[in-house]
C-alpha positions, 0 to 999 in steps of 0.5 A, a space after each residue: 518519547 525518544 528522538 526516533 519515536 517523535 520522527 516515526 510519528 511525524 513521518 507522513 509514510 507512517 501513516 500510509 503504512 499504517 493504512 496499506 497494513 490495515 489493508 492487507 489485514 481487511 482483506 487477508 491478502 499479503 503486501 509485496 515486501 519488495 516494492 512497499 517502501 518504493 511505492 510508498 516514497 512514490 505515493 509520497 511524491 506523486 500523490 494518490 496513485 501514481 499507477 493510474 491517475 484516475 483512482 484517488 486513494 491507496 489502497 484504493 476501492 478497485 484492489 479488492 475486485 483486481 485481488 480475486 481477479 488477477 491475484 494481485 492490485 494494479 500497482 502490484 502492491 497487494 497479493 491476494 497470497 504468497 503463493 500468487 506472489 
């Protein structure tokens, strides 16, 4: 295993990459490719949901409802498709 691959592993965005992908895959929606690194390093920094203090986890329960209904999750990082985006 390299240097690179080791700090890739360790690095806790990974893991929240991991999810918010597996997210979108669930849910046959698209991440906004703009924003995910950002709101990542907020979610980081700020904990849980930094759109709505209430909601404790991201992607959280209340995306899926918010995609069919507004085309997109409160924090905007979801998209229901490319075409809403």
């Amino acid at each position: 295993m390299t240097e690179g691959t080791r700090k890739l592993i360790h690095d806790p965005m990974w893991g929240l990459m991991e999810d918010v992908l597996y997210f979108a895959i669930r849910h046959k929606c698209v991440v906004d490719p703009d924003g995910c690194r950002s709101y990542l390093e907020s979610y980081i920094r700020n904990g849980p949901c930094s759109c709505d203090k209430e909601r404790l986890c991201c992607p959280c329960d209340q995306a899926p409802a918010e995609l069919k209904r507004n085309a997109k999750c409160l924090c905007g990082l979801f998209w229901s498709s490319y075409e809403a985006y």
